[in-house]
N, CA, C and O of each residue as an XYZ file, in Angstrom:
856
protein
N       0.842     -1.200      0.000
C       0.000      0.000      0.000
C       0.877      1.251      0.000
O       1.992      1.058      0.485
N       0.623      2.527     -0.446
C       1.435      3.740     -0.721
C       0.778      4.125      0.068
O      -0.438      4.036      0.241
N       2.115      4.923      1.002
C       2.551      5.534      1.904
C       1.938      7.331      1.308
O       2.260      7.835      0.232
N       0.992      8.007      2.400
C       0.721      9.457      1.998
C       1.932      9.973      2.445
O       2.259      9.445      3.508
N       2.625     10.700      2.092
C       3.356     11.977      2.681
C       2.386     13.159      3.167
O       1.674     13.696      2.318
N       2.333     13.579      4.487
C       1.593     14.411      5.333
C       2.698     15.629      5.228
O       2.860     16.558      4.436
N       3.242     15.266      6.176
C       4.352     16.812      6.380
C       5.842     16.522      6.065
O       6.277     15.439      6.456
N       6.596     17.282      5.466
C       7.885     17.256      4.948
C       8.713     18.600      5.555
O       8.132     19.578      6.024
N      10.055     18.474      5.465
C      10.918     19.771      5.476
C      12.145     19.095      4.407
O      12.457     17.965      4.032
N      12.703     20.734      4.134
C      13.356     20.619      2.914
C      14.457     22.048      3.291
O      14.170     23.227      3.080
N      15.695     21.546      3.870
C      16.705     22.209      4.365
C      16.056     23.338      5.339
O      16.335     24.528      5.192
N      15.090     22.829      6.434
C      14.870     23.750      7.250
C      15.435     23.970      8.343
O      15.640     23.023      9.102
N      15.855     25.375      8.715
C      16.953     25.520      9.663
C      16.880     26.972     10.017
O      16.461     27.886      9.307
N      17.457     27.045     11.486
C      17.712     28.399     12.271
C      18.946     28.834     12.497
O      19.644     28.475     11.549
N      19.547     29.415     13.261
C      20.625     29.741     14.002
C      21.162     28.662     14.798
O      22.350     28.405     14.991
N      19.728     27.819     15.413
C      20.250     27.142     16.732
C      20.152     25.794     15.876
O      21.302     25.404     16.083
N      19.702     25.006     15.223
C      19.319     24.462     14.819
C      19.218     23.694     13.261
O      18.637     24.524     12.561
N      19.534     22.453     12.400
C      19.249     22.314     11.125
C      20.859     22.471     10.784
O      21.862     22.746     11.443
N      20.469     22.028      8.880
C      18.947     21.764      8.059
C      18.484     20.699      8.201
O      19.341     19.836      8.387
N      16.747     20.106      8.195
C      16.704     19.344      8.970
C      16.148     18.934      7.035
O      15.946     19.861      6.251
N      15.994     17.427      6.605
C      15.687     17.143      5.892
C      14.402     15.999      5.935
O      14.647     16.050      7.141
N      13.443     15.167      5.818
C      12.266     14.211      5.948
C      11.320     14.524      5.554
O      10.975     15.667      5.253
N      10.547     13.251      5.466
C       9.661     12.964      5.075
C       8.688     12.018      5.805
O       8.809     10.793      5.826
N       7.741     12.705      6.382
C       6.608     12.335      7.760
C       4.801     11.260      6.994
O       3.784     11.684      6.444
N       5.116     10.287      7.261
C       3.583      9.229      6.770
C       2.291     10.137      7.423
O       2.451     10.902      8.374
N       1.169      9.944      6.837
C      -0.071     10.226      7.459
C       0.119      9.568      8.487
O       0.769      8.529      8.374
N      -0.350      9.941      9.706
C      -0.986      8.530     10.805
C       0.188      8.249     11.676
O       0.032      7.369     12.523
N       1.567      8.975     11.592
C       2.820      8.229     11.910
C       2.938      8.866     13.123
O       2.503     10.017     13.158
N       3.454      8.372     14.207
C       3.694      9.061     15.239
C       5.226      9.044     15.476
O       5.717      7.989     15.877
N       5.983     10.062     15.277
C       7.388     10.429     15.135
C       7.642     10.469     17.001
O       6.866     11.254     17.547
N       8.528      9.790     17.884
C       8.611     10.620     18.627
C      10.348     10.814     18.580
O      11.203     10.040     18.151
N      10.492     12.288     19.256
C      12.013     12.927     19.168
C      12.477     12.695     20.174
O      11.650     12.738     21.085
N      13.811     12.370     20.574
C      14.319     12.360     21.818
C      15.761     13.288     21.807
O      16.095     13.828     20.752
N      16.502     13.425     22.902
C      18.170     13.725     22.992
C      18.183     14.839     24.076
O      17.212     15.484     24.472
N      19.186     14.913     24.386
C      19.483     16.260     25.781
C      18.529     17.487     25.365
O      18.027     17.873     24.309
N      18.522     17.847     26.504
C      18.006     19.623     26.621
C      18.896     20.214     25.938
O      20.083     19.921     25.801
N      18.043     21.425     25.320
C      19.184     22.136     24.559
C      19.949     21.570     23.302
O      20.917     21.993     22.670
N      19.091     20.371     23.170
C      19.611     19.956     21.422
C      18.997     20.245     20.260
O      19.262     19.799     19.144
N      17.843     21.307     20.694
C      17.318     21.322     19.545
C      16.183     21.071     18.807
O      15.981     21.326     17.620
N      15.118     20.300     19.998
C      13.747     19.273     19.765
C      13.002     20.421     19.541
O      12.840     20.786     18.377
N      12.440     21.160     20.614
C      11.906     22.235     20.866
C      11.739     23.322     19.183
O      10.708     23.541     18.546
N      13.098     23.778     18.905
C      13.393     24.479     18.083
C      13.253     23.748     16.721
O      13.297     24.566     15.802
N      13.089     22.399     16.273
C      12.309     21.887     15.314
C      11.034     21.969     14.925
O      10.588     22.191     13.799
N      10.441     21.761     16.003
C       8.800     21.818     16.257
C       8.868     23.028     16.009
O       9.251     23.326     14.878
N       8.633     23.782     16.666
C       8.846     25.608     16.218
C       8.902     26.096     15.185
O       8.167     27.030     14.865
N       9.970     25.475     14.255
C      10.078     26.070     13.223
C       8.710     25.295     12.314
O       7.912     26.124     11.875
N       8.468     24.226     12.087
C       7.706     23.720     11.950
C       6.337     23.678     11.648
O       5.576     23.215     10.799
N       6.323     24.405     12.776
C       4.480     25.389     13.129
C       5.106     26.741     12.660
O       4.494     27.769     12.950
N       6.292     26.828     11.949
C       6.695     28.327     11.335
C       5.944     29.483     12.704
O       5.228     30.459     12.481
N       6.298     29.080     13.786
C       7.035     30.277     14.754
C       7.743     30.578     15.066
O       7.739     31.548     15.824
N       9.343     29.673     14.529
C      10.465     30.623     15.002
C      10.916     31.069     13.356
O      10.330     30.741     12.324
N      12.245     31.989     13.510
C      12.269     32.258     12.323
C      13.249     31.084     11.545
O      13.803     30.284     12.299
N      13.464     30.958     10.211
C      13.992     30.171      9.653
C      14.191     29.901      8.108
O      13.260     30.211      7.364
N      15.284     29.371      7.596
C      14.978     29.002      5.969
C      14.540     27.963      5.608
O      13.764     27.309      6.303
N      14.830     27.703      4.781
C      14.139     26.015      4.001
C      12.957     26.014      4.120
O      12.517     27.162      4.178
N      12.267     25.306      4.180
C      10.528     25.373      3.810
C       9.956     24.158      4.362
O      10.708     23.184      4.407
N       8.828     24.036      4.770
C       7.789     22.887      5.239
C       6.664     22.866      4.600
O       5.916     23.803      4.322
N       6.546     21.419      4.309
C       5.314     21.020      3.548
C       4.254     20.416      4.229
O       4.333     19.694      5.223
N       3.235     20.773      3.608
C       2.026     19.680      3.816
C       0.826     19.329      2.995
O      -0.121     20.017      2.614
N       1.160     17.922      2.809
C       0.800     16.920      1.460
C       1.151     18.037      0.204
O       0.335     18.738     -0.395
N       2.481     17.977      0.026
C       3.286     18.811     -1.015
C       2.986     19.971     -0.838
O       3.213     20.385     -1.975
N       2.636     20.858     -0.271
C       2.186     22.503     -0.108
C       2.562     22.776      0.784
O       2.187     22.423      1.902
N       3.957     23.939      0.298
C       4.486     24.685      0.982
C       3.630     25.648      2.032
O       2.537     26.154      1.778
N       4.364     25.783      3.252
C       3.727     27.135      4.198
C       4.021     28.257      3.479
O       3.256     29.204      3.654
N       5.213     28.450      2.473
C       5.549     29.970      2.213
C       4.121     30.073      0.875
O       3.988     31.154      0.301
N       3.197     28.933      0.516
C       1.954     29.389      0.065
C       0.925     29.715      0.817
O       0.047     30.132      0.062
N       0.439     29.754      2.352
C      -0.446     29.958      2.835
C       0.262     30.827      4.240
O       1.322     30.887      4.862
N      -1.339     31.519      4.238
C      -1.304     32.523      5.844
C      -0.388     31.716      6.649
O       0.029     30.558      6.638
N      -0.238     32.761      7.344
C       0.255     32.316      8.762
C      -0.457     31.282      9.940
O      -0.060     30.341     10.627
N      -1.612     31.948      9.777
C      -2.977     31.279     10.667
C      -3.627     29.863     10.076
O      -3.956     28.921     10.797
N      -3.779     29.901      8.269
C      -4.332     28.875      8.029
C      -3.299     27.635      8.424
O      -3.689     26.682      9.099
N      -1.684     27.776      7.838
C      -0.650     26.714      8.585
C      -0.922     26.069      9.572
O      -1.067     24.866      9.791
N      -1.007     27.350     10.414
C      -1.088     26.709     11.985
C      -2.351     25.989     12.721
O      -2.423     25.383     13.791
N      -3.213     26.263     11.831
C      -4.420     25.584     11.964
C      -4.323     23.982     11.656
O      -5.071     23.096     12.071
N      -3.226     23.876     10.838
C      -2.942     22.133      9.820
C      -1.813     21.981     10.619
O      -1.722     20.861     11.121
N      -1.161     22.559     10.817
C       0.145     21.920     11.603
C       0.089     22.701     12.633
O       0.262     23.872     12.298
N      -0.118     22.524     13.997
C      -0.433     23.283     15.519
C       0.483     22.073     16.367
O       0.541     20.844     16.410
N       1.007     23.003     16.869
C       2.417     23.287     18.029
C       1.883     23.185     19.208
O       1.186     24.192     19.335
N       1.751     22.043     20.878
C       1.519     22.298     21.759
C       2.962     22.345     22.505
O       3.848     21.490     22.524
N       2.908     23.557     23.081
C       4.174     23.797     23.959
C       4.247     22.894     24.961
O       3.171     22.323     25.140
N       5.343     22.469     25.863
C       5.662     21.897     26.771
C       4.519     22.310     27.990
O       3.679     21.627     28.577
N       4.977     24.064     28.102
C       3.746     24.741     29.194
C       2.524     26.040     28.559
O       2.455     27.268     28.540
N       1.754     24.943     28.128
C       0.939     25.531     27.455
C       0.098     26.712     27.845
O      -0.525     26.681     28.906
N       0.016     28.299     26.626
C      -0.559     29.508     27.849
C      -1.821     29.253     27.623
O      -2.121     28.446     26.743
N      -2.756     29.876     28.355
C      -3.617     29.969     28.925
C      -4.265     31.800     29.250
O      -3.712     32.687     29.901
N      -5.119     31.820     28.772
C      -5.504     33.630     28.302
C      -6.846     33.895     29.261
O      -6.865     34.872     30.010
N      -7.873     33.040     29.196
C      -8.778     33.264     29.986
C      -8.876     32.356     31.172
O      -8.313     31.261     31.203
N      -9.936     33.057     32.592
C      -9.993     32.322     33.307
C      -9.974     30.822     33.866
O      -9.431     30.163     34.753
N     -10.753     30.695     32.975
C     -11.256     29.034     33.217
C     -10.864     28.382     31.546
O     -10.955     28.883     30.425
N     -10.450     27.178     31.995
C     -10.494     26.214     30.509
C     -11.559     26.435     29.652
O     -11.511     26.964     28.542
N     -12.357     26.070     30.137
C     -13.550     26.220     29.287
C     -13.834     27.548     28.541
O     -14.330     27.492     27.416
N     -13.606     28.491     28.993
C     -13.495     29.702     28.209
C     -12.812     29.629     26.213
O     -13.299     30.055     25.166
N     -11.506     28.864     26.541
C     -10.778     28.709     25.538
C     -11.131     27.560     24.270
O     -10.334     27.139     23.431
N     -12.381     27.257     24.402
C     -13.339     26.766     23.441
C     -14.608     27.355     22.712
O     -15.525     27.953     23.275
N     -14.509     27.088     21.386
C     -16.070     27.275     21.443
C     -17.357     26.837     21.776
O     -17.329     26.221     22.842
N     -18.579     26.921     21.236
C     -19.471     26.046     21.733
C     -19.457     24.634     21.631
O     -19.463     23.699     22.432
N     -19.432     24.787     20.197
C     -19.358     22.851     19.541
C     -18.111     22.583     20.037
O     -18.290     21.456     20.499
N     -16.571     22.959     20.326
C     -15.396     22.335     20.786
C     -15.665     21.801     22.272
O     -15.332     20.657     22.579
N     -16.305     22.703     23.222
C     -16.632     22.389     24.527
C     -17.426     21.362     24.290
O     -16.583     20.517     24.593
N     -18.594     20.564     23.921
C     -19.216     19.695     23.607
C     -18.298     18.485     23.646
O     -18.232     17.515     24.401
N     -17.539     18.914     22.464
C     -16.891     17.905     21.888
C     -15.497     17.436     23.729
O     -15.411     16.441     24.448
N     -14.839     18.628     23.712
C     -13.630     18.259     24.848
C     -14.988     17.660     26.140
O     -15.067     16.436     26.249
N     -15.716     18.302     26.806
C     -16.812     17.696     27.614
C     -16.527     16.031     27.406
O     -15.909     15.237     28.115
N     -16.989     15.919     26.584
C     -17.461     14.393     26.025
C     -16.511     13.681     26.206
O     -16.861     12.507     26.328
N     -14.686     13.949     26.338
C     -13.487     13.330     26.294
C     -12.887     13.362     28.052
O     -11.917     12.735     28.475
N     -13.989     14.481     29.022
C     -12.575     14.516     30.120
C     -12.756     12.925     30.880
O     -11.884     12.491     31.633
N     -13.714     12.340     30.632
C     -13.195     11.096     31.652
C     -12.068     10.474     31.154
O     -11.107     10.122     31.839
N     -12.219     10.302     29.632
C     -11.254      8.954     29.051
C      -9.528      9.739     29.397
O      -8.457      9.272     29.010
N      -9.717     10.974     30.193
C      -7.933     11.321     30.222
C      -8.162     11.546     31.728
O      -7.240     12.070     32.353
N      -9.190     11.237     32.320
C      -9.193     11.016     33.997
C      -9.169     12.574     34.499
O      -8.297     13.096     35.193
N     -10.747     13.383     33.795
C     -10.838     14.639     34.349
C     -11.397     14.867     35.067
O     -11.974     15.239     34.045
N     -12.304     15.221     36.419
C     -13.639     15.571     37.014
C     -14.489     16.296     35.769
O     -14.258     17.130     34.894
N     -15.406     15.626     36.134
C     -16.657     16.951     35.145
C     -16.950     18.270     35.176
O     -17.723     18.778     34.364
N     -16.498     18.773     35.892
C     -16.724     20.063     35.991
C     -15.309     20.687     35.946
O     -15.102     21.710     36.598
N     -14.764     20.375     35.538
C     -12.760     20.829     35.222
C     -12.919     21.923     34.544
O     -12.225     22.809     35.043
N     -13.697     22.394     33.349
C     -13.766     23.445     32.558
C     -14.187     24.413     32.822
O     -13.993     25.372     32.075
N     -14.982     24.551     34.075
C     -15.717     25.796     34.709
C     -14.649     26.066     35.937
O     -14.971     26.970     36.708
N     -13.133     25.220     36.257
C     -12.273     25.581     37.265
C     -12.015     26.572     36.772
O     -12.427     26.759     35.627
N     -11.145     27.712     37.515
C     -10.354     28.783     37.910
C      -8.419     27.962     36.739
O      -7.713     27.278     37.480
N      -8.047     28.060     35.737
C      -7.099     27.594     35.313
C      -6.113     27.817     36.674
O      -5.945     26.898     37.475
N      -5.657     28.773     36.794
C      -4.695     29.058     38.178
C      -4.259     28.067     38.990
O      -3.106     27.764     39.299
N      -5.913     27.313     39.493
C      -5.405     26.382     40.243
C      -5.578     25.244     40.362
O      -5.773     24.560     41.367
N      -5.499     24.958     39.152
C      -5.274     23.153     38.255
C      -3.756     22.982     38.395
O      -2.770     23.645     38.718
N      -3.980     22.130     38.112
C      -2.294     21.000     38.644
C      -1.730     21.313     36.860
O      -2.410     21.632     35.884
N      -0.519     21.112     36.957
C       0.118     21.070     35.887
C      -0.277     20.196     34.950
O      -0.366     20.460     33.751
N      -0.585     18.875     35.591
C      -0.714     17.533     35.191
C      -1.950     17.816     34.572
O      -2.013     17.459     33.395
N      -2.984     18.379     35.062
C      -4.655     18.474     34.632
C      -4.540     19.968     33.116
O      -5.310     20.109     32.166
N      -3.383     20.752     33.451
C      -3.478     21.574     32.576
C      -3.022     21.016     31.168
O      -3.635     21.281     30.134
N      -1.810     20.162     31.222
C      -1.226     19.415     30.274
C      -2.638     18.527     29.542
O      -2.647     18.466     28.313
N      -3.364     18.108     30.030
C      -4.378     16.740     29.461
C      -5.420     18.249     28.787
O      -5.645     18.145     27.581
N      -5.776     19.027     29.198
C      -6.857     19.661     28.557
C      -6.245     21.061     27.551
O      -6.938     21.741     26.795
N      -4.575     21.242     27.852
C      -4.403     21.919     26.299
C      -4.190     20.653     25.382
O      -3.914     21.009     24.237
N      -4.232     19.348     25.530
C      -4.138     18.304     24.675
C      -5.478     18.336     23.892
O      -5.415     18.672     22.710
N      -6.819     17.986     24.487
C      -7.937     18.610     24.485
C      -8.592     19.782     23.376
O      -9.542     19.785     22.592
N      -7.413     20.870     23.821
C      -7.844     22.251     23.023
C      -7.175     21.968     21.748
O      -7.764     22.435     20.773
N      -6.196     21.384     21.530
C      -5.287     21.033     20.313
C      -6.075     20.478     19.258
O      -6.198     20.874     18.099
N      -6.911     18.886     20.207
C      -6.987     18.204     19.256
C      -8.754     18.486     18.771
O      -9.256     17.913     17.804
N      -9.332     19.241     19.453
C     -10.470     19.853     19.579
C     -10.461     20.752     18.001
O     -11.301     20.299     17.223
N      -9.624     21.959     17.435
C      -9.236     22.327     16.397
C      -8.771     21.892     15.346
O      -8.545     22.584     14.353
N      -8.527     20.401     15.471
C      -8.572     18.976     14.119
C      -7.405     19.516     13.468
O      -7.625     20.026     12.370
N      -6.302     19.524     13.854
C      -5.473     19.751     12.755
C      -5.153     18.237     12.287
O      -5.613     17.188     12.739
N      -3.983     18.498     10.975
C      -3.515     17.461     10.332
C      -2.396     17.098     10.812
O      -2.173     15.895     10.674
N      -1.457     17.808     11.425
C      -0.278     17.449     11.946
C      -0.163     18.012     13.254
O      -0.100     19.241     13.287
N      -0.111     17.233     14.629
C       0.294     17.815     16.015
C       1.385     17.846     15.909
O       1.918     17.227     14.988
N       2.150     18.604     16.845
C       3.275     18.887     16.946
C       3.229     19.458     18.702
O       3.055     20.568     19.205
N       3.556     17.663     19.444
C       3.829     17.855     20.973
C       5.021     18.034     21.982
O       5.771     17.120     22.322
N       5.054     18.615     22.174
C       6.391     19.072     22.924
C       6.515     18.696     24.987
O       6.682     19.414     25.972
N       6.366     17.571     24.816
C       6.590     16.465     26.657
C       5.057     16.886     26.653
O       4.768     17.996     27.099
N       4.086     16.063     26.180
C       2.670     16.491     26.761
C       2.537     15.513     28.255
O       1.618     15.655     29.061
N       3.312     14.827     28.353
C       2.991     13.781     29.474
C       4.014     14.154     30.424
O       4.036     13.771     31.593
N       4.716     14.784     29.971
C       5.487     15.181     31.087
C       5.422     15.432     32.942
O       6.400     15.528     33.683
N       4.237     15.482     33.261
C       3.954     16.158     34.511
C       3.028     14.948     34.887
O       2.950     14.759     36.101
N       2.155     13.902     33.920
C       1.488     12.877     34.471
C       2.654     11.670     35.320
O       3.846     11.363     35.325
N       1.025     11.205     36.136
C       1.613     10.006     36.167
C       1.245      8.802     35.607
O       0.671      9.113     34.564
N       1.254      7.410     35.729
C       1.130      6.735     34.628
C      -0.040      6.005     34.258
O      -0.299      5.103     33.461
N      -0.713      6.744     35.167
C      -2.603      6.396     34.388
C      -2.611      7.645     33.288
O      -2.701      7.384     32.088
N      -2.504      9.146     33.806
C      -2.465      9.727     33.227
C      -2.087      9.929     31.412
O      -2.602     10.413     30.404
N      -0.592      9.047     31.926
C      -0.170      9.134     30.746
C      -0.487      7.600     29.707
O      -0.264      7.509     28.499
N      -0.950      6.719     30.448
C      -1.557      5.485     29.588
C      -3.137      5.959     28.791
O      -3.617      5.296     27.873
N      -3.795      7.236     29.362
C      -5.003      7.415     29.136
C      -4.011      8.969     27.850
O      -4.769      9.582     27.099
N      -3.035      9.207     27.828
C      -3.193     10.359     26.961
C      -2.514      9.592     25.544
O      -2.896      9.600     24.374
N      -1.514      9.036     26.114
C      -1.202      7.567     24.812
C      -2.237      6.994     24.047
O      -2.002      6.837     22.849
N      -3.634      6.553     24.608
C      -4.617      6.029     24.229
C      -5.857      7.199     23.329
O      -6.706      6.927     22.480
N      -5.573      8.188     23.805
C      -6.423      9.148     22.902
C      -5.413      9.312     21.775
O      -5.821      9.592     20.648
N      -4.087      9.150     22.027
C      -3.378     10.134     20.728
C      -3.418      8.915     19.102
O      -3.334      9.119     17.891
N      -3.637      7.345     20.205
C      -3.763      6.292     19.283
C      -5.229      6.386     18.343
O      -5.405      6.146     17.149
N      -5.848      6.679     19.032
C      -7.216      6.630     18.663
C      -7.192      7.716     17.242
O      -7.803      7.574     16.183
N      -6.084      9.027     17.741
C      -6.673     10.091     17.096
C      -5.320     10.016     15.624
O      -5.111     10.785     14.685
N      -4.718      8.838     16.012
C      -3.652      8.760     14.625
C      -4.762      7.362     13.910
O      -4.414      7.078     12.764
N      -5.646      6.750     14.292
C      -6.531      5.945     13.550
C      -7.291      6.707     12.722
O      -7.775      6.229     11.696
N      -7.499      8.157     13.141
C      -8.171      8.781     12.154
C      -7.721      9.194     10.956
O      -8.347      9.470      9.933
N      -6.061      9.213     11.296
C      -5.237      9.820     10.311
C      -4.517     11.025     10.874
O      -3.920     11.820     10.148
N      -4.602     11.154     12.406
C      -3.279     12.367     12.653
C      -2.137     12.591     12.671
O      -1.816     12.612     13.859
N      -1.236     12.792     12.016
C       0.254     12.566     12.157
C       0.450     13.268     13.402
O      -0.308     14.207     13.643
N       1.486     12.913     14.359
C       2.430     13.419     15.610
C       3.488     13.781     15.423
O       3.770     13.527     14.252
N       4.371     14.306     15.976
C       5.319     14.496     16.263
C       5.713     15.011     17.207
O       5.598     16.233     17.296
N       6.275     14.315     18.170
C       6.388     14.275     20.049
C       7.745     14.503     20.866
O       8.379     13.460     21.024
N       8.225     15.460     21.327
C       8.812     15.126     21.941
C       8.654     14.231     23.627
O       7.783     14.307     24.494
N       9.880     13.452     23.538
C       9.558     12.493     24.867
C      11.199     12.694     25.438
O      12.175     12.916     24.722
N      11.189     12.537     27.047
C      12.568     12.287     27.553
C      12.488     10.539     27.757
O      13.446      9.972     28.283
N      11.172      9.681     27.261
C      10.773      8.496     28.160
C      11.163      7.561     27.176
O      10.441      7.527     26.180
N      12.406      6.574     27.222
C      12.635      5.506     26.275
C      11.213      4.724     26.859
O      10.407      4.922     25.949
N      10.819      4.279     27.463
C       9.883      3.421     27.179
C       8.691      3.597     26.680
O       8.179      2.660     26.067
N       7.979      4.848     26.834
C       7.046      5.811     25.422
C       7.064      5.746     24.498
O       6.214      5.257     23.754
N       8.402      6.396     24.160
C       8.950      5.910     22.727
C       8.941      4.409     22.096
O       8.776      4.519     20.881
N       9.012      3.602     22.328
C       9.024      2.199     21.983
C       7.624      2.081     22.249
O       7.100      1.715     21.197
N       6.587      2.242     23.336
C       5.366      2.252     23.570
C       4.321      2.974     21.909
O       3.459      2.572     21.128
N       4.902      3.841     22.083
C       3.591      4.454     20.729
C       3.912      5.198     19.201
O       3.218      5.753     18.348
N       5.883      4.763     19.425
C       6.383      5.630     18.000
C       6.482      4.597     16.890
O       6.788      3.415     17.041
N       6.158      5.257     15.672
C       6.140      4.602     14.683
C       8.204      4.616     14.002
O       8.770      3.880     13.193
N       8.545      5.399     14.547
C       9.560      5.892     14.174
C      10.155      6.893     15.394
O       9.490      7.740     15.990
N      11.444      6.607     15.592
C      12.311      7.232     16.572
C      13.524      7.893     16.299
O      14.565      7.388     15.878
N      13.212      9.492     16.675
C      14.737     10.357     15.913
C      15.268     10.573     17.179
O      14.822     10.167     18.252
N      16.528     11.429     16.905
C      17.520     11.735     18.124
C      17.748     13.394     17.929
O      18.081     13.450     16.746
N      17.750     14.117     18.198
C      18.491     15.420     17.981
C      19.831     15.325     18.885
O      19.969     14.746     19.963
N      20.676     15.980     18.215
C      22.091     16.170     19.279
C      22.715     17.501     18.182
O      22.735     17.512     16.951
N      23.078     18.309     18.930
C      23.366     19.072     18.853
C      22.936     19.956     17.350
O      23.808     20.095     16.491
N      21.816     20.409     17.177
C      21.166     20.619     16.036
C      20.441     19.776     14.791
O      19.611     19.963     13.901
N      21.264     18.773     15.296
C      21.364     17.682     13.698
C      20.232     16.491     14.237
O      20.126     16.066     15.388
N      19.583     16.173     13.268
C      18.735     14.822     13.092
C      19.156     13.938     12.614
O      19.691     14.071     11.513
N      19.073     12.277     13.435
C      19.313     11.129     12.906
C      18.093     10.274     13.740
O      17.768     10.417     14.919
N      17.528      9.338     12.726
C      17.030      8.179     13.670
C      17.780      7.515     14.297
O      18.874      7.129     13.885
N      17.241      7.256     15.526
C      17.427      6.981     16.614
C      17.402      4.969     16.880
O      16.480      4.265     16.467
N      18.152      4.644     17.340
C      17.884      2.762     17.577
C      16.471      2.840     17.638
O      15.800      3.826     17.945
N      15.934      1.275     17.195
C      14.863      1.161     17.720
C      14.506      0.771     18.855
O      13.378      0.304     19.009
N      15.643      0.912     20.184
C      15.336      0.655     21.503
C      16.389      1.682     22.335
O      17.254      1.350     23.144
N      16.035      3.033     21.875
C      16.802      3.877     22.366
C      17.746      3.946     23.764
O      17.060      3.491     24.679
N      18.528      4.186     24.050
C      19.013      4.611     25.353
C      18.446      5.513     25.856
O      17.887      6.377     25.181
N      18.468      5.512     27.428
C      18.223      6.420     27.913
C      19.392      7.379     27.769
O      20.579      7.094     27.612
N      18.738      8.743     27.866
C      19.788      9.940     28.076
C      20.268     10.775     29.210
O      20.971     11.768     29.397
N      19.492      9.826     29.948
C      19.883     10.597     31.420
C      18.948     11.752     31.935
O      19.414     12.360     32.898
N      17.532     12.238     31.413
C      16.684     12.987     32.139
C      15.574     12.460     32.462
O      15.264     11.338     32.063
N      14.759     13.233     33.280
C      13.335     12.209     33.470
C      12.247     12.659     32.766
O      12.118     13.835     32.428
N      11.412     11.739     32.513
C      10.376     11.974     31.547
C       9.528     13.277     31.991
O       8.583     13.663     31.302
C-alpha cells in the first residue's frame, strides 16, 4: 500500500538548529528524543513556522511559504511543553461545539466533570497538560506537533493520553512528540529520531536512555 506523505521539510533551519531534511507518513507518530538544549523544541517551532527560519515545510506537497500564517497553523499546531492559557477558566478557551466535543473526552484522560468551569490558576500542571491536549486536538489539525505532553502525568495519566493520541492517529493524525521516556517511545512511536546538537538522525529502535526524566 502507498505511503501518503503528510508533512515534509526541505533544508529547514535556524541559528540554533538544522537543516533538517524528511519525510513524515499520514498517521505516523514520530517521537524525538536527545538532551536539553539539542534542539527538539526548536524543530517543532520552526515547523508550526514560529520561530524564524529558511528552508521550507510542507504539507501533502504545499508549501507554508503558500499559505497565511494562521491557516498553517491551523494544519500543523504546536503544543508547547507549558501551554498559555488567556482566559480564566479552561472552558473559556473553546467554542461552543469544541466544549461539547472536549466535555465528552474529560473522563477517558481522567478529568472531574466540571474541570472546565475551574479557575485555570489552580489546576495541577498535570490536569493543565491533558486539557491543552484537548484544546489542540479539539481544532482537528492534520499534523500535532507535541512538545513532553505527558510530562507532569503520572502513569494512568499518561496510559489514558497515549490512548487518545492512538485513537486520534486511527483517524489519520500525524504526531510528532517530543519524549525524555525511552519506554514511550518504543510504547507508541512509529519511528524514533535523536536530535544532538542541532542535527537529526534516527534513533535505535530501543533507544538509550539519556539521562533525564520523563
Amino acid at each position: 500500500m502507498t505511503q501518503v506523505i503528510r508533512l515534509s521539510a526541505r533544508q529547514l533551519a535556524s541559528s540554533f538548529a538544522g537543516p533538517f531534511d524528511f519525510d513524515v507518513e499520514a498517521g505516523a507518530c514520530i517521537v524525538i528524543q536527545g538532551p536539553s538544549g539539542a534542539g527538539k523544541s526548536v524543530l517543532l517551532r520552526m515547523l508550526a513556522d514560529l520561530d524564524p527560519h529558511s528552508g521550507e515545510a510542507l504539507i501533502d506537497g504545499r508549501s507554508a511559504q503558500t499559505m497565511s500564517a494562521p491557516e498553517w497553523r491551523a494544519r500543523v499546531l504546536y503544543q508547547a511543553a507549558e501551554p498559555a492559557w488567556w482566559e480564566a477558566s479552561a472552558g473559556a478557551h473553546f467554542d461552543d461545539a469544541h466544549l461539547a466535543w472536549a466535555g465528552a473526552r474529560l473522563a477517558a484522560l481522567g478529568l472531574r466533570a466540571d474541570i472546565l468551569d475551574a479557575d485555570v490558576q489552580i489546576l495541577s500542571t498535570g490536569e493543565r497538560q491533558r486539557l491543552a491536549l484537548l484544546r489542540s486536538l479539539a481544532r482537528e489539525p492534520q499534523v500535532l506537533l507535541l512538545d513532553e505532553p505527558t510530562a507532569a502525568l503520572d502513569p494512568d495519566g499518561v496510559a489514558r493520553v497515549e490512548a487518545m493520541l492512538a485513537d486520534c492517529r486511527a483517524e489519520g493524525l500525524t504526531i510528532l512528540m517530543v519524549s525524555h521516556s525511552p519506554e514511550q517511545a518504543r510504547r507508541i512511536a512509529t519511528r524514533i529520531w535523536r536530535v544532538d546538537d542541532g542535527k537529526l538522525a534516527q534513533a535505535p529502535d530501543r533507544p538509550a536512555d539519556d539521562g533525564e526524566a520523563a
